[in-house]
Steps between C-alpha positions, in 0.01 A plus 500: 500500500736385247760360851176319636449358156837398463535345847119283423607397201826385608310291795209404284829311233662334827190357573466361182880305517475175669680466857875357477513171604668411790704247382534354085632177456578220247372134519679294269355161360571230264157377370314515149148485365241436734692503817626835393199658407366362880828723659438782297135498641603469820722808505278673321237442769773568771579845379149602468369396836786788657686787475759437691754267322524404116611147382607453155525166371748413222538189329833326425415226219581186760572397829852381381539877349308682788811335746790554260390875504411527872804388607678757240270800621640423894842530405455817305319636760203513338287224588125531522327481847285196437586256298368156363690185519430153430579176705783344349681848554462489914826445577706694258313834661492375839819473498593819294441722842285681226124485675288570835353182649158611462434363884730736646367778330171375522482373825136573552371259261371177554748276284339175630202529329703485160432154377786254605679393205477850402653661812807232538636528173557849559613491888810454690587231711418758803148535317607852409272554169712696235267558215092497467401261318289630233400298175507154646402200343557090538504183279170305426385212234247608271283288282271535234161357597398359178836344338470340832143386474596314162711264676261427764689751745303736744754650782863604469744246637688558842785257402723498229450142499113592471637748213676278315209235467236776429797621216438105363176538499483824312738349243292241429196689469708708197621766733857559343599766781376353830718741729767777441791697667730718432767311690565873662668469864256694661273160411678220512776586735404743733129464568542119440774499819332717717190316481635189533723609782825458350772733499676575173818667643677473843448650804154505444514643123732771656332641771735375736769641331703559205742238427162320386552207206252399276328162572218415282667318293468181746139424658214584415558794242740261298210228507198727395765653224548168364161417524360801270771348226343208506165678485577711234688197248197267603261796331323605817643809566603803225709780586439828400691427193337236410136641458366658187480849705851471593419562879333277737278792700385562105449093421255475777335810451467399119357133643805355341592340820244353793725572824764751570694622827537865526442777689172617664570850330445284185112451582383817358668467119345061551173638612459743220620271282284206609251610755357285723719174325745576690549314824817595776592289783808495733849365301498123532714347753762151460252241718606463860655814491375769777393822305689844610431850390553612170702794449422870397517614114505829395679776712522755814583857558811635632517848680880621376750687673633842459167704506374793686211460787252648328562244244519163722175676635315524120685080472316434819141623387488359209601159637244530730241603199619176334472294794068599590341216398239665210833580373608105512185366337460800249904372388433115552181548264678711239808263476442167610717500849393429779470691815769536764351538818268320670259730573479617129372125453267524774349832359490305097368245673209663699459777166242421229832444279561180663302292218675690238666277242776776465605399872460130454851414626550765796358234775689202310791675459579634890369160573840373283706732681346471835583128538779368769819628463850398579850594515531439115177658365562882615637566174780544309820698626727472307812749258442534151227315522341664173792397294504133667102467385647597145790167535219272602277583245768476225627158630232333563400580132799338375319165718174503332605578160740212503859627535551346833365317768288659762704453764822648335272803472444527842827478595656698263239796613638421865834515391449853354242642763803403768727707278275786522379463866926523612492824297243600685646415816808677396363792412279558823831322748428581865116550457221392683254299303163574687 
């Protein structure tokens, strides 16, 4: 009797321990605040809808620090099996022989329905797709409805010559801040170029190869550069320094300023902040110019090398959790991005959600990202690009605050972006820039 009690109670305590899982891995990402909080959910959600495989997400501060310790990790050895990074880093792990292209071990999937700006930033020039894209957003103009109504104003403009004589207006109704920036590259270079068709490197901002030189600081970029100078000494644009809040996303939230640019994962802090004051429209366009796709904020994941089946296995499921589309919407209402696929759209679209103010700037946002591309709007592809958005920023600084003209700025960020593009070309000699 005691034996048979033994042996039950020994069953009746196995029972009792959950299964193994089949596979536990680590998903590492650089986000904060809300957007973490919407990743945490998701895993959470993940891990209780199976028994199979565990996924635990770990936050790394930043982007900038997520990549610095990524690439660490896969040299030790100990790198984790998904990882987050963001655009501007594309290159430096494509090139690192450090990741899966998530086609080839994906191959299943349906990568055409992810949204077209979203998918070429993060393809090869085979159309090979290396990371999922994942937290995606694009630049829009924003506007609050009723600074605008003061000065006789009821839609956004579509023309930054329709901008600037709305920002006259506004002045002269006793609206000190008609429109703010930040003067960040991801605004006024990138986005700006893409949509405006304009290359702002080489061989098609790089993707044609690596001994790439920065050219932005002739053509168009140069021009619109110049142009926000003159905005900003002629009082109708402040920079984020030059609001009371100290950042422009905070001077228009504050209704401080009447028009800003920034990105559609902006709407949600605007919209709380505002409600329904706030307008969005696509970025304004230079007239006569054909409008091009904007590009795609935020970041994708990676699949990393050096891991067990089981593992790539656990990667692949919860990729393919994150790419259902209640999964999509749930995210793009949470944080303010948009989502990636097409038929994720379709399904907001067709949901009772699709009124929701919280998804106000899904449609107009794939819209913005969905428009005609060319050979110079796929994106940016380009080494050390993260430091080189650093250079700009600093030296075009020196420009508006006076310490020299705008164009010695420009070139003087050429000048060093060059410097670091031929270490970059150095440092990966002989390889293939897909």
């Amino acid at each position: 009797m005691k034996v048979k009690y033994l042996i039950a109670s020994a069953l009746a305590m196995a029972s009792a321990v959950p299964a193994a899982r089949a596979a536990e891995i680590d998903f590492w990402y650089g986000n904060t605040g809300v957007i973490e909080t919407a990743i945490q959910d998701a895993c959470s959600t993940f891990n209780a809808s199976q028994t199979q495989n565990k996924v635990n997400c770990l936050g790394q501060g930043s982007y900038e620090v997520a990549m610095q310790k990524a690439i660490a990790a896969y040299r030790a050895k100990k790198a984790p099996v998904l990882m987050q990074f963001f655009d501007a880093g594309t290159l430096d792990l494509m090139l690192s022989g450090a990741a899966e292209p998530v086609s080839a071990v994906l191959p299943q999937v349906n990568w055409k329905d992810y949204l077209q700006g979203a998918r070429s930033y993060y393809e090869t020039a085979k159309g090979e797709l290396l990371s999922q894209p994942y937290n995606g957003s694009t630049l829009l103009m924003y506007g609050n409805r009723d600074m605008l109504a003061k000065a006789g104003i009821d839609k956004l403009p579509t023309t930054y010559e329709e901008l600037v004589a709305d920002a006259k207006q506004l002045k002269a109704a006793g609206i000190e801040c008609p429109f703010t920036t930040d003067g960040h590259p991801w605004r006024v270079l990138e986005q700006f170029a893409a949509r405006h068709g304009t290359a702002i490197a080489t061989r098609h901002n790089g993707y044609d190869g690596l001994d790439a030189i920065y050219s932005f600081n002739k053509g168009p970029v140069a021009t619109h550069m110049q142009n926000l100078k003159t905005w900003r000494d002629d009082g109708l644009l402040r920079l984020a320094q030059d609001t009371k809040a100290g950042k422009f996303d905070a001077a228009f939230n504050t209704a401080e300023c009447a028009m800003m640019e920034n990105s559609s994962a902006g709407y949600g802090a605007a919209y709380k902040a505002l409600g329904d004051k706030v307008m969005v429209g696509l970025a304004p366009m230079y007239e006569g110019q054909t409008r091009h796709n904007t590009l795609i904020g935020g970041a994708s994941i990676w699949i990393m090398k050096g891991h067990s089946k089981d593992e790539v296995a656990a990667a692949k499921a919860f990729l393919d959790f994150l790419r259902r589309d209640d999964q999509q919407i749930e995210f793009a209402g949470k944080t303010g991005y948009l989502p990636m696929t097409e038929t994720a759209l379709l399904a907001l679209k067709a949901s009772a959600k699709a009124n929701d103010p919280q998804f106000a700037t899904a449609e107009l946002g794939v819209a913005s990202l969905n428009q005609p591309a060319n050979e110079d709007s796929r994106g940016v592809r380009l080494g050390f690009y993260v430091q080189f958005r650093d250079i700009f920023m600093k030296e075009t600084q020196k420009a508006f605050n006076g310490e020299k003209p705008m164009q010695q700025a420009l070139d003087d960020a050429a000048s060093q972006g060059n410097e670091l593009l031929r270490r970059f070309e150095k440092t990966y000699n002989g390889a293939a820039n897909q």
